[in-house]
C-alpha positions in Angstrom: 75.9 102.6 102.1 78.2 100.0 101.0 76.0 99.0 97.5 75.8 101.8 95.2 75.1 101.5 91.5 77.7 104.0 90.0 80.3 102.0 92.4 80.2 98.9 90.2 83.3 98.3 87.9 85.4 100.7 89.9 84.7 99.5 93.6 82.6 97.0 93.3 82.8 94.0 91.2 79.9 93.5 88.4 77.8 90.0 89.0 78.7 90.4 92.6 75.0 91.2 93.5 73.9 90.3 97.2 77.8 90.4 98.6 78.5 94.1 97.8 79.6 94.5 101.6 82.1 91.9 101.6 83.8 93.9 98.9 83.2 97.1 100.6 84.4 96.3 104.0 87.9 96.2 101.8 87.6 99.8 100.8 86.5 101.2 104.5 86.5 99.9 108.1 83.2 100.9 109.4 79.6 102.2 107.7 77.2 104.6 108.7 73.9 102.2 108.9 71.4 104.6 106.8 69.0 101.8 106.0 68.1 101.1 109.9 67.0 104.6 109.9 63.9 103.9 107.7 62.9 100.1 108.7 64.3 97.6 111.5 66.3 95.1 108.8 64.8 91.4 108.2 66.5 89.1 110.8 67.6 86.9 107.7 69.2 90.7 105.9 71.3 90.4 109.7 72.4 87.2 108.7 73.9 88.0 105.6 75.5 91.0 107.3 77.3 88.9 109.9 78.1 86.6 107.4 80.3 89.2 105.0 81.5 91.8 107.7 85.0 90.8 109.0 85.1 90.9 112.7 87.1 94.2 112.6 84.5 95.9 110.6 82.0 98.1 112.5 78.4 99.1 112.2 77.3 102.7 112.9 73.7 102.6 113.0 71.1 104.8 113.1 68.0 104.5 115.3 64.5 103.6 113.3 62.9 107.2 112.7 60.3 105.5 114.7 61.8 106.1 118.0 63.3 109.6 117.1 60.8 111.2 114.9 57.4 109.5 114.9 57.6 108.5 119.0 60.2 111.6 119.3 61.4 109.5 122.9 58.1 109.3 123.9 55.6 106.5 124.7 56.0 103.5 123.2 59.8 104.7 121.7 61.6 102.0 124.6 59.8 99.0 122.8 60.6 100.0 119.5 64.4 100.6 120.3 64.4 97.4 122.0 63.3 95.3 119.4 66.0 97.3 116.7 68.4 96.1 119.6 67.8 92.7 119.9 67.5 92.2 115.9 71.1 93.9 115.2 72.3 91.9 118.4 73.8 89.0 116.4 76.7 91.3 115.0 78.2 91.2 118.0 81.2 93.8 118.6 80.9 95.2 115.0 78.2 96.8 116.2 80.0 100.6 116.8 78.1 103.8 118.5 74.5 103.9 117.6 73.0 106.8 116.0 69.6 108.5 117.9 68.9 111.3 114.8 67.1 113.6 115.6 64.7 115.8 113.5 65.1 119.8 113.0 61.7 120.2 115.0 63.5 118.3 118.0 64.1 121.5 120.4 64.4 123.0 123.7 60.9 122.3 124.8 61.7 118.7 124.3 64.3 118.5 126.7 62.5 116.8 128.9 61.7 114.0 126.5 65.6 113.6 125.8 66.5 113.8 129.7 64.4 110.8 130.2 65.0 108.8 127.1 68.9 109.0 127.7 68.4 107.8 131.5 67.0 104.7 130.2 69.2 103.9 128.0 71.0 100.4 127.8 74.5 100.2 129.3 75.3 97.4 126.4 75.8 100.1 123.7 77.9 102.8 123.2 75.6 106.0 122.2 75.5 109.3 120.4 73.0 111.9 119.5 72.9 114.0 116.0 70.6 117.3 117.0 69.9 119.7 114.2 67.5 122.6 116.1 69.6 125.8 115.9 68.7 126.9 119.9 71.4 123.6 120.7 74.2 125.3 118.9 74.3 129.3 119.8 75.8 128.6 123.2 72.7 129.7 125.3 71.0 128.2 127.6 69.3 125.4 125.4 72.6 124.3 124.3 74.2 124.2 127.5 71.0 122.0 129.0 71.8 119.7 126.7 75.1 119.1 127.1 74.3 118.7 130.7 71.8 116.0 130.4 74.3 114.0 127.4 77.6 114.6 129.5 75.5 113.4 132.9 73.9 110.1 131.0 73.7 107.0 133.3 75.5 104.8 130.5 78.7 107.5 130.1 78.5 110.8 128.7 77.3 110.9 125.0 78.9 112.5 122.2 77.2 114.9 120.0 77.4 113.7 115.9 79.3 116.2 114.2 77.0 117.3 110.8 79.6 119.4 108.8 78.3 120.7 106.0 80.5 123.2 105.3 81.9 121.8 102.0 78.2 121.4 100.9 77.8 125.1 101.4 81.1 126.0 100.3 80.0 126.7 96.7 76.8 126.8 94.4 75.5 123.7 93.3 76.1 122.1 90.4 73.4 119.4 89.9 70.1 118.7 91.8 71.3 116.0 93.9 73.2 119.1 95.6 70.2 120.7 95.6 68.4 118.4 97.1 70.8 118.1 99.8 70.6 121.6 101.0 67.1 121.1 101.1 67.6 118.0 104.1 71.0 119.0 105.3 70.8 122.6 107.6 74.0 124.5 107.8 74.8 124.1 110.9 78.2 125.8 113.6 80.8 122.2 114.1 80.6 121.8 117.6 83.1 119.9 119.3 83.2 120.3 122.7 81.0 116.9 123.7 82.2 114.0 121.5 83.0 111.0 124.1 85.6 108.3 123.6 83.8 107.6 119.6 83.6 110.5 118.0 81.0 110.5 115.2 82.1 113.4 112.2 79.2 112.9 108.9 80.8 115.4 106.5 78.7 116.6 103.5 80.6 117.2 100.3 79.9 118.7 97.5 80.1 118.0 93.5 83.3 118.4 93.0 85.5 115.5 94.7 87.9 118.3 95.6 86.1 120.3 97.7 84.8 117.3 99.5 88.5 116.3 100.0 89.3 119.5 101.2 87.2 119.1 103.5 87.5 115.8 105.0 91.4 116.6 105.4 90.4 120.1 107.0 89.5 116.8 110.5 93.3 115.8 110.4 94.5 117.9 113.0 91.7 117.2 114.9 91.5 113.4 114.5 95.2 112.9 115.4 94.5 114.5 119.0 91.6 112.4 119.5 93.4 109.6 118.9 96.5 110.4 120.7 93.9 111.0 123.8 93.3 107.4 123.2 89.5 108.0 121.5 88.1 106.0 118.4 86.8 108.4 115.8 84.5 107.7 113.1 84.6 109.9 110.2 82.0 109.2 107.4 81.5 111.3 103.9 78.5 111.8 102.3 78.5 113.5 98.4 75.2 114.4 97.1 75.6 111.4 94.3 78.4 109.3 96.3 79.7 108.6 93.3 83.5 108.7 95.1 82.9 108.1 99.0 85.4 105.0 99.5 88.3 106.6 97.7 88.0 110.0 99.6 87.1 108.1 102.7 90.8 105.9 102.1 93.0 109.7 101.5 91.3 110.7 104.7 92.5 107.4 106.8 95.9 107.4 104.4 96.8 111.8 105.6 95.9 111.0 109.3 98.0 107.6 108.9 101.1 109.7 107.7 100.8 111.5 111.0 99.9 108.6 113.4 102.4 105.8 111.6 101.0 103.2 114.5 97.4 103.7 113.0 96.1 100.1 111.8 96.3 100.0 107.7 92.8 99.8 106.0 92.7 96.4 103.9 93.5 95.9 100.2 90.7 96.6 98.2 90.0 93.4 96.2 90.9 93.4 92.4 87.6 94.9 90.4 86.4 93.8 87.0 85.3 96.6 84.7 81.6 96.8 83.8 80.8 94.0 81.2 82.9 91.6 83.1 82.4 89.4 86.0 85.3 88.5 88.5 84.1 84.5 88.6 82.7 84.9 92.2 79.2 83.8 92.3 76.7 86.0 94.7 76.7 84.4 98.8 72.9 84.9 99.0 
C-alpha cells in the first residue's frame, strides 16, 4: 500500500488526498501491488499512477485472484491475465516482477495446471510465483516437480516469492490484527533455492516494530550476495496494522547500503505536516 490512514502526519502529508503515492514513492522505491489482487484497476486509477510514480519507481503486482484462485490457471485464466496486462501496460518499465498468488489449496495434483499456465506465459514480463501448499516445501517429490517446471519456463526460469513469517510467529500476539494475520498467513520453511534475477522476499512482522526489524535485517547477508551476483531483490514488509512499514523498509535499504556503499540512495522523504495542518499542496486528481 502506499495510502494508509495511521501514515498521515508522520509520512504522509494531511490534505494530500488522491497523491499519497507521489509522497510515498519518497519513502520507498518499489510497492507490492495488493489492490490488483482483488479487481483489475480503472484505466483512469492507471493514469494517475503513471502520473505520480517517478520513472525509477517500480510496481510489484499481483495477479487478479481471478486467474489464480477462481480460474486456478484454468479455462478462461489466459483472457483474464491478458486484459490485467494490457490495462497496467501504460506504466511502462515501472512495472517490476509480477506476482501469480497462489491459494493454500493450490497443490500437487494441480501441477499440471501450473505446467501449462507457465508455458504460456508472456515473454514481456518478468514473473514469479508465491505457493503456500505445504507438499511444495518438504523437499519431496512435489517440491522438486515444481521447481522443475518454474526453473524450465519458456520466458526464463521463475523465482519462487519468499513468504517469511517467522517474525509473525516469533511471539504471541498482541492485538487482533496479529490475530487475524495468522489466520491468512501459514507458517511456512524460507526457501531459497529458486529465486531468479528479482528476488521477491514479503516478510510478515509482528506488533512490536522490533521484532519486525529484527527480522527484515536477519535478509542482509543474503541480499548483499544477491546483489553482488548482479540480481535485483525486492524486499517488502508487511505488520499486521502497517502502522511503520516505510521507516522499517528505509533501515532495511540503509544496513544493506552500509555493506554495498555503490547501492543507489533511496530519495528524501518530502517534509510532512503534522495532523491538523496541510502542507499547501492541493490534491493532483
Amino acid at each position: 500500500m502506499w495510502a494508509h490512514g495511521p501514515w498521515v502526519g508522520r509520512f504522509l502529508s494531511p490534505g494530500n488526498k488522491g497523491n499519497e503515492l507521489s509522497e510515498y514513492a519518497r519513502w520507498c522505491n518499489a510497492v507490492e501491488g495488493n489492490t490488483t489482487f482483488y479487481a483489475v484497476p480503472a484505466a483512469s486509477t492507471i493514469e494517475k499512477w503513471a502520473a505520480q510514480a517517478p520513472d525509477e519507481f517500480r510496481f510489484a503486482f499481483k495477479v487478479p485472484r481471478t486467474v489464480t484462485h477462481d480460474l486456478r490457471l484454468r479455462a478462461g485464466a489466459d483472457a483474464a491475465l491478458a486484459e490485467f496486462l494490457d490495462r497496467i501496460s501504460p506504466l511502462g518499465e515501472r512495472i517490476g516482477p509480477v506476482q501469480l498468488q497462489m491459494p493454500p489449496s493450490f497443490g500437487p495434483n494441480d501441477l499440471r495446471a501450473l505446467a501449462e499456465f507457465v508455458g504460456r506465459l508472456p515473454a514481456t514480463h518478468r514473473w514469479v510465483v508465491e505457493l503456500r501448499h505445504p507438499a511444495f516445501f518438504d523437499g519431496g517429490a512435489a517440491h522438486r516437480a515444481v521447481d522443475s517446471i518454474l526453473s524450465d519456463a519458456p520466458t526464463g526460469p521463475i523465482g519462487r516469492v519468499v513468504l517469511d513469517t517467522r517474525p509473525l510467529y516469533a511471539e504471541s500476539p498482541r492485538s487482533e490484527a496479529s490475530v487475524d494475520e495468522r489466520r491468512t498467513k501459514p507458517k511456512l520453511p524460507v526457501v531459497t533455492d529458486l529465486m531468479g534475477d528479482e528476488p521477491v522476499v514479503r516478510v510478515i512482522g509482528a506488533d512490536p516494530s522490533d521484532r519486525s526489524l529484527a527480522g527484515l535485517t536477519a535478509w542482509v547477508p543474503q541480499l548483499v550476495d544477491w546483489l553482488a551476483e548482479g540480481r535485483r531483490p525486492y524486499v517488502f514488509v508487511h505488520q499486521p496494522e502497517n502502522l511503520d512499514s516505510p521507516d522499517l523498509a528505509r533501515r532495511l535499504h540503509a544496513a544493506v547500503r552500509e555493506l554495498v556503499p555503490g547501492l543507489e540512495p533511496l530519495p528524501d522523504p518530502l517534509p510532512v505536516a503534522p495532523r491538523g495542518e496541510t502542507t499547501g499542496q492541493s490534491s493532483l486528481f
